[in-house]
C-alpha positions in Angstrom: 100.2 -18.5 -7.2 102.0 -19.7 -4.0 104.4 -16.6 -3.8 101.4 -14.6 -3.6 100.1 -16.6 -0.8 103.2 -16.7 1.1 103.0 -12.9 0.6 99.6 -12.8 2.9 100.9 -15.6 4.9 104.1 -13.2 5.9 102.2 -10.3 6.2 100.2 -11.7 9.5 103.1 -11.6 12.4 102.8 -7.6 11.3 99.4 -7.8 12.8 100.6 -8.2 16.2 103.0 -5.4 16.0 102.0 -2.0 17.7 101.8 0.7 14.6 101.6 -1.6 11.9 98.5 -0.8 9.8 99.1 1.4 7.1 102.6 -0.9 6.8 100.4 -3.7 5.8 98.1 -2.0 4.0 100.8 -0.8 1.9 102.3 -4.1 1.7 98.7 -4.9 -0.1 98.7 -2.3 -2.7 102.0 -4.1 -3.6 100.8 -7.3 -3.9 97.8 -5.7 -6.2 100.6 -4.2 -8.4 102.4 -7.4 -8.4 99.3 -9.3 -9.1 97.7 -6.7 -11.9 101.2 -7.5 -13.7 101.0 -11.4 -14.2 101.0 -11.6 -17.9 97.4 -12.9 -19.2 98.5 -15.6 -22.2 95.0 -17.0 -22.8 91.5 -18.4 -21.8 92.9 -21.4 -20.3 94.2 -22.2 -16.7 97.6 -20.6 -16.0 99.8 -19.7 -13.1 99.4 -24.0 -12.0 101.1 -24.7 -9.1 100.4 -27.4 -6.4 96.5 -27.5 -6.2 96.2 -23.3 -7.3 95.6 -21.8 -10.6 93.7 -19.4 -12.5 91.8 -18.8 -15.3 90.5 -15.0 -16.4 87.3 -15.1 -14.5 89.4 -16.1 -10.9 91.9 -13.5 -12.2 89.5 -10.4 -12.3 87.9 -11.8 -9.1 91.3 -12.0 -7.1 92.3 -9.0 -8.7 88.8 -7.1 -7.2 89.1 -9.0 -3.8 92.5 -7.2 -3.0 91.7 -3.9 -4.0 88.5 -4.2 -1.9 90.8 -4.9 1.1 93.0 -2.3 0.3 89.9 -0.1 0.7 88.4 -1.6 3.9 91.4 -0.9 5.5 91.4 2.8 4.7 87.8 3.3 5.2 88.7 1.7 8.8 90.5 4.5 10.4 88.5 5.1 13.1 89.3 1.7 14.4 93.3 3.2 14.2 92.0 6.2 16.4 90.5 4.2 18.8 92.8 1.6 18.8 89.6 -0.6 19.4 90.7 -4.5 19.0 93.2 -3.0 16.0 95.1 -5.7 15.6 92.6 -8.4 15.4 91.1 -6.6 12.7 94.0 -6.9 10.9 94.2 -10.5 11.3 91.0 -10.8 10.2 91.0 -9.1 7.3 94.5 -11.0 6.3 92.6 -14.5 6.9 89.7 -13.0 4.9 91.6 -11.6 1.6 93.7 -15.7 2.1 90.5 -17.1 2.3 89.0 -15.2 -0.5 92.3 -16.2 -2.4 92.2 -19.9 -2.4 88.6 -19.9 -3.1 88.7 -18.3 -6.6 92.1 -19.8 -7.3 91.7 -23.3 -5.9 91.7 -26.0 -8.8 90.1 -29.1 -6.3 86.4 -29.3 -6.0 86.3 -29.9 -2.8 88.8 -27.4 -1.6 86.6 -24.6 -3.0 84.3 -26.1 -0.6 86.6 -25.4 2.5 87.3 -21.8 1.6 84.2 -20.9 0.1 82.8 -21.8 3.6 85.7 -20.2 5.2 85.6 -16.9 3.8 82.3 -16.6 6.5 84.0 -17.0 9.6 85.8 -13.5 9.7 82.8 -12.2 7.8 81.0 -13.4 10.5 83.6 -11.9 13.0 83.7 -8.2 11.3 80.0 -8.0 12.0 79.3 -9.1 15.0 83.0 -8.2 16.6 82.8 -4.1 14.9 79.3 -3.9 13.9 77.2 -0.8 15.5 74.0 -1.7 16.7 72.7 -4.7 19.4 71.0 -6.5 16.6 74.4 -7.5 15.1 74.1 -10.9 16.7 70.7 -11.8 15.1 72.2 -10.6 11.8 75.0 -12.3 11.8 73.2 -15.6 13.1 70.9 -15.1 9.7 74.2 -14.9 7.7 75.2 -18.2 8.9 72.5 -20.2 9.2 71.2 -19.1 5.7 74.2 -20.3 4.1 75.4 -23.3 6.4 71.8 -24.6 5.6 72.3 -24.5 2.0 75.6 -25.4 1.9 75.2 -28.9 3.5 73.8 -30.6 0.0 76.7 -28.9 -2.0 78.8 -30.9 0.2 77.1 -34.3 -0.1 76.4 -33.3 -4.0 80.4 -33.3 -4.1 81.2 -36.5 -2.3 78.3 -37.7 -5.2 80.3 -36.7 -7.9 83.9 -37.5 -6.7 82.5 -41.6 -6.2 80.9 -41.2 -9.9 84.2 -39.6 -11.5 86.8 -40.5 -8.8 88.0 -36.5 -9.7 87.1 -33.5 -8.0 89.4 -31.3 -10.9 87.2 -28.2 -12.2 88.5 -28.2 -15.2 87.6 -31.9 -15.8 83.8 -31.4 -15.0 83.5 -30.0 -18.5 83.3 -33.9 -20.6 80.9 -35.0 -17.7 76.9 -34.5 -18.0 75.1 -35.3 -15.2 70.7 -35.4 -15.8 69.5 -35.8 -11.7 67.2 -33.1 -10.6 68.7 -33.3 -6.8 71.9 -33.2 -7.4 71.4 -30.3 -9.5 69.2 -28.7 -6.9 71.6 -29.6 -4.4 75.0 -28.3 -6.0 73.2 -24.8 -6.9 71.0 -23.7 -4.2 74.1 -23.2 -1.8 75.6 -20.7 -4.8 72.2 -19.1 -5.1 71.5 -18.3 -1.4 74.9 -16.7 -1.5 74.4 -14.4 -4.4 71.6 -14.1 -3.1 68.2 -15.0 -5.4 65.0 -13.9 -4.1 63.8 -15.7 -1.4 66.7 -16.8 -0.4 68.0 -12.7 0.1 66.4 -12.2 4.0 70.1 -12.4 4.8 72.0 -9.7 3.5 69.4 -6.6 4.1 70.0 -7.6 7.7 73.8 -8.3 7.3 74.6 -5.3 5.6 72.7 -2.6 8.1 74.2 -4.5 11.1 77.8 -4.4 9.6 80.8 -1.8 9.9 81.7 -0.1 6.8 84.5 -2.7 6.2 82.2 -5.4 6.7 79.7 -4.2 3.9 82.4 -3.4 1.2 83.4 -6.9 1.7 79.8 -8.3 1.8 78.9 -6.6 -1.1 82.4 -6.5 -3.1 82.9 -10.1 -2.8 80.7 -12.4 -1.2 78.3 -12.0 -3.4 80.7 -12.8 -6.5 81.6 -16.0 -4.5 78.0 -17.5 -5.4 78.1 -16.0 -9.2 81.7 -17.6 -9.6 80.5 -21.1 -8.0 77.8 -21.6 -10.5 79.6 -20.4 -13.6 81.9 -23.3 -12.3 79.5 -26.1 -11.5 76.8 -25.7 -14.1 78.5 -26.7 -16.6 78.2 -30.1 -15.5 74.1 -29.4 -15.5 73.8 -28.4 -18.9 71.2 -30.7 -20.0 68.5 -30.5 -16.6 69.2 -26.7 -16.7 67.6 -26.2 -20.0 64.5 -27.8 -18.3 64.3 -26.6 -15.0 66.1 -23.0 -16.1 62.7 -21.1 -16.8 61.8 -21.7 -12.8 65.0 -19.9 -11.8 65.0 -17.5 -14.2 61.5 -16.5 -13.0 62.0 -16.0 -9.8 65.2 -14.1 -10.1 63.5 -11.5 -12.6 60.8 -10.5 -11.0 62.4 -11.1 -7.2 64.7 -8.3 -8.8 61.0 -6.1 -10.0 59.9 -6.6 -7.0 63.1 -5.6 -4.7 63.4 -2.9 -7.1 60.2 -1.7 -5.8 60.8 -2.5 -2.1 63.9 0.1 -2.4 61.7 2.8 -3.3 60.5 2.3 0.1 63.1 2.1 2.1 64.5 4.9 4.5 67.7 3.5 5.5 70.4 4.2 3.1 72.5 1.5 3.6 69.6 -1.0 3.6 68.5 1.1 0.1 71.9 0.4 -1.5 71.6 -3.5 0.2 68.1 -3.9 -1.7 69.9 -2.8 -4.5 72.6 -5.4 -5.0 70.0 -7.9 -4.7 68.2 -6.7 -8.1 71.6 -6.3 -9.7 72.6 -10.1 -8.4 69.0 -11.0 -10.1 70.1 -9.8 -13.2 73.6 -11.9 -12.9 71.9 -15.2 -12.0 69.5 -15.0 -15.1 72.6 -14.2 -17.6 74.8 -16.9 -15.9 71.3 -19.5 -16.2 71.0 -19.2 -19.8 74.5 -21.1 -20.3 75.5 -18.6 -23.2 78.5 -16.4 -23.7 76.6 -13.2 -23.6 75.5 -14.7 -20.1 78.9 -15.3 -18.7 80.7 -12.1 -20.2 78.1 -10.1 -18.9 77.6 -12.0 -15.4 81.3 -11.1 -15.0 81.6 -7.9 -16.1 78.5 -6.9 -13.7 80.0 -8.9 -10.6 83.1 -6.6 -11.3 81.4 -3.5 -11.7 78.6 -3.8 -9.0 81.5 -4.7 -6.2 83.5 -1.4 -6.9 80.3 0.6 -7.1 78.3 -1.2 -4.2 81.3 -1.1 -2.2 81.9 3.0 -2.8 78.2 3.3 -2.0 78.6 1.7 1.2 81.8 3.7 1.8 79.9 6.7 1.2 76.8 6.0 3.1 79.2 5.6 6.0 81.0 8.8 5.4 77.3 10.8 6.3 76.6 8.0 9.2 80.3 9.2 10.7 79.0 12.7 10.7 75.0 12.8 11.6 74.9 9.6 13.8 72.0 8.2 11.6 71.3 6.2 8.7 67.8 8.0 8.0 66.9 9.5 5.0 64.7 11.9 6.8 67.9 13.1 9.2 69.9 12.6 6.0 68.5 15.5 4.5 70.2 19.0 2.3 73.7 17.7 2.1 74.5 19.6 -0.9 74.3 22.4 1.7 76.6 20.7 4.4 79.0 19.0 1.7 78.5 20.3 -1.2 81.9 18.0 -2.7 80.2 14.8 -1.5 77.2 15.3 -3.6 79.6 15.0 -7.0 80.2 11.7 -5.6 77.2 10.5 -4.6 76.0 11.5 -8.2 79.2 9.5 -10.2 78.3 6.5 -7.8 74.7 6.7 -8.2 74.6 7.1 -11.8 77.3 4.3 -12.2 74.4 2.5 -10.6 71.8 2.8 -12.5 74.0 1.7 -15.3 75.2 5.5 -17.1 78.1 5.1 -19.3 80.9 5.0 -19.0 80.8 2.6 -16.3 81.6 -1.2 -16.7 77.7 -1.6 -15.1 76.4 -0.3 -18.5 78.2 -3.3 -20.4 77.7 -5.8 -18.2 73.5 -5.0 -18.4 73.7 -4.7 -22.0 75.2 -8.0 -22.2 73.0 -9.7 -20.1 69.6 -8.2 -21.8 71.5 -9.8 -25.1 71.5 -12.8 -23.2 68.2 -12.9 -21.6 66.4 -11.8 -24.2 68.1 -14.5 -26.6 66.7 -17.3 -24.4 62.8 -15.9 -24.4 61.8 -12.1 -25.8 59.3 -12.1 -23.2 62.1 -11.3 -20.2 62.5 -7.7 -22.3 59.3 -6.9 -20.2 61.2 -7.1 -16.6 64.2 -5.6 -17.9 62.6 -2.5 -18.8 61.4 -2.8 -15.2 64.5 -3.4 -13.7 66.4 -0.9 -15.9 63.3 1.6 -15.1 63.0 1.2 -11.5 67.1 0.8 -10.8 67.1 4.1 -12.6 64.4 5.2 -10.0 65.3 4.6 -6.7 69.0 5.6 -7.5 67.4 9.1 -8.5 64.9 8.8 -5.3 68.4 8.2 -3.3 70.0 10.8 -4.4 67.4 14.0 -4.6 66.2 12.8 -1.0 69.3 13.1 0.5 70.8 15.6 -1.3 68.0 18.5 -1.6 65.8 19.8 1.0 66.1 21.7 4.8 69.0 20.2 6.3 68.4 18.8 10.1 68.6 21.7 12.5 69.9 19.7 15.4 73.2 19.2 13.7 75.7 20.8 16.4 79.1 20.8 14.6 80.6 19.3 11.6 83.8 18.8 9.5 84.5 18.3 5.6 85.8 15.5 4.0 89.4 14.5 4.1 92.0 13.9 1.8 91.5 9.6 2.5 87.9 9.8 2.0 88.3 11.4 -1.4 91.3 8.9 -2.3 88.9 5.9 -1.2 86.5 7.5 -3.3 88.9 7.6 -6.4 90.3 4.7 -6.1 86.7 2.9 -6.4 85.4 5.2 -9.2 88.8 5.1 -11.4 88.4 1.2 -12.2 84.6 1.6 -12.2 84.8 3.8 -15.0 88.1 3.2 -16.7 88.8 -0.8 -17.4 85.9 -0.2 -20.2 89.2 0.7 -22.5 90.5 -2.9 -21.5 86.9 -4.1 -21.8 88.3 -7.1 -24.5 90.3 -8.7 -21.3 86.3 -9.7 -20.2 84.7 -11.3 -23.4 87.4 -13.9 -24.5 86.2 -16.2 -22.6 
């Protein structure tokens, strides 16, 4: 793990060269290929060395974070034009993809702390530093207090358990089982205002409207996965209070996600739409992780997987039509198919990838999850047909809205895609659509 690390670490005096960017963006595509190739042996932690190691689940999630810098850095090339604060960005999003990097591969309870925490500060920089409009302080000031405030009892929850066990090893936590109602309370809210469950979500709307493009493909690529991966770790020390007190979290999140579900059907914002969107998906995740069986956790990952690459090329896409109209609007974002007729393909493969269509890796992970849900009470079946109803809805109400109709008439020039914007494109739909063959990689865990 460290040579991987010293890879990042050795990439940042590159940020302060003049002409550097698509040197270290390239640099990053090597790394991926270097990282895709560690060999897998088995379910158990591998790679150990110093206080890093990894496990499949921190495997796919490191693997996902990289390939989602790759692509904020290409989706960022109007920042290269205008060589507006170019190599800061870098910086940032070196410090990010590190950050992101010790966090799922950190061994030490309390170091996941540190960088789970840290992984906001150039979060927090990308929106407010590059975001586009004057609200971006107020949004990212949600962002942080939202999560700071929740964050505070996972901190005392962990000096708690390192004076009980005198260990703050993850892969210790598994012989412990601890039955108090406020530290369980405690160690998961933080985890569950990050994914985020309803009620806690007020956040990320705001976050993700007020954010550049880069800034929303990380937000909704990653960040949310950081609070599915943090409960998959810590609950398993909950096991016996989460039997009781699961049916309360479980509620919320399944008809929070029915009734976000609805609230995108009346959205005219695109990017707030596909925002709204990730929240129901993250609903679904919570409830399959909260049941504490292996459908749960297969499926929880496989969704966190295949809702960042789709999420993230939805964002990418939304900004591709915000580059060339000016406006977020569904009623300015009107007869596309007219203006780019190529662009509407891919607005269909992402759109359909997100309402779960096969062959996407979406599809599995919902199916796994309903196995899950519905294995821990048959009466859940009634908001997944809901959810799967109504994701199926506003994806459709997304895409004929924007795609059909008069175009606007005030539209004084324009120019078709380029060759990047495709690429981007590809590269999010290919694994979207594709690691289905390698599907067995997911489930042995």
């Amino acid at each position: 793990m460290m040579k991987f690390i010293f890879f990042l670490i050795f990439l940042i005096p590159f940020c302060f060269l003049k002409n550097m960017f698509w040197l270290v963006q390239l640099m990053m595509f090597i790394m991926m290929f270097l990282f895709s190739n560690i060999y897998l042996k088995n379910m158990f932690y591998m790679n150990i060395s110093y206080m890093f190691g990894m496990d499949i689940l921190s495997y796919g999630l490191i693997l996902l974070s990289i390939w989602i810098c790759i692509m904020m850095m290409m989706a960022s090339e109007n920042l290269f034009k205008m060589n507006y604060y170019l190599n800061f960005f870098m910086l940032n999003i070196i410090f990010l993809l590190l950050m992101l990097f010790f966090t799922f591969s950190v061994l030490n309870m309390f170091m996941f702390y540190v960088f789970f925490e840290g992984s906001l500060i150039p979060t927090l920089m990308l929106i407010i530093g590059w975001g586009y409009q004057g609200e971006r302080i107020q949004a990212g000031t949600y962002l942080l207090f939202y999560t700071l405030f929740s964050s505070l009892p996972l901190l005392m929850g962990l000096f708690y358990l390192y004076n009980e066990f005198n260990s703050m090893f993850m892969y210790m936590y598994k012989f412990f089982n601890l039955n108090y109602i406020l530290l369980y309370l405690s160690m998961i809210m933080a985890f569950l205002v990050k994914m985020p469950m309803f009620f806690v979500h007020l956040w990320l709307p705001k976050a993700h409207v007020e954010a550049p493009v880069s800034g929303s493909m990380i937000l909704a690529g990653i960040m949310l996965k950081l609070g599915g991966y943090g409960i998959i770790r810590v609950i398993i020390i909950f096991q016996e209070i989460n039997f009781n007190l699961s049916s309360i979290f479980m509620s919320i999140s399944l008809i929070g996600g029915f009734y976000i579900s609805l609230m995108c059907l009346s959205q005219i914002d695109m990017k707030s739409l596909i925002a709204y969107s990730s929240v129901a998906h993250m609903s679904m995740v919570i409830g399959g992780i909260i049941t504490m069986n292996w459908w749960g956790f297969s499926g929880a990952y496989l969704l966190m997987i295949g809702h960042g690459l789709c999420s993230s090329g939805m964002f990418f896409l939304a900004n591709i039509n915000y580059e060339r109209l000016h406006s977020r609007s569904l009623v300015i974002n009107k007869g596309l198919m007219n203006l780019m007729p190529s662009l509407s393909l891919w607005w269909f493969l992402f759109l359909s990838s997100n309402m779960s269509a096969p062959p996407s890796l979406n599809l599995l992970g919902e199916i796994s999850l309903m196995n899950s849900l519905m294995s821990w009470s048959f009466f859940t079946m009634i908001f997944l047909m809901l959810l799967s109803f109504f994701s199926a809805a506003y994806s459709l109400y997304l895409y004929s809205y924007m795609q059909h109709g008069l175009y606007y008439n005030g539209l004084y020039s324009f120019y078709m895609g380029s060759s990047r914007e495709y690429l981007i494109l590809f590269l999010h739909w290919i694994p979207l659509n594709f690691i289905i063959f390698k599907v067995d990689y997911f489930m042995i865990w």
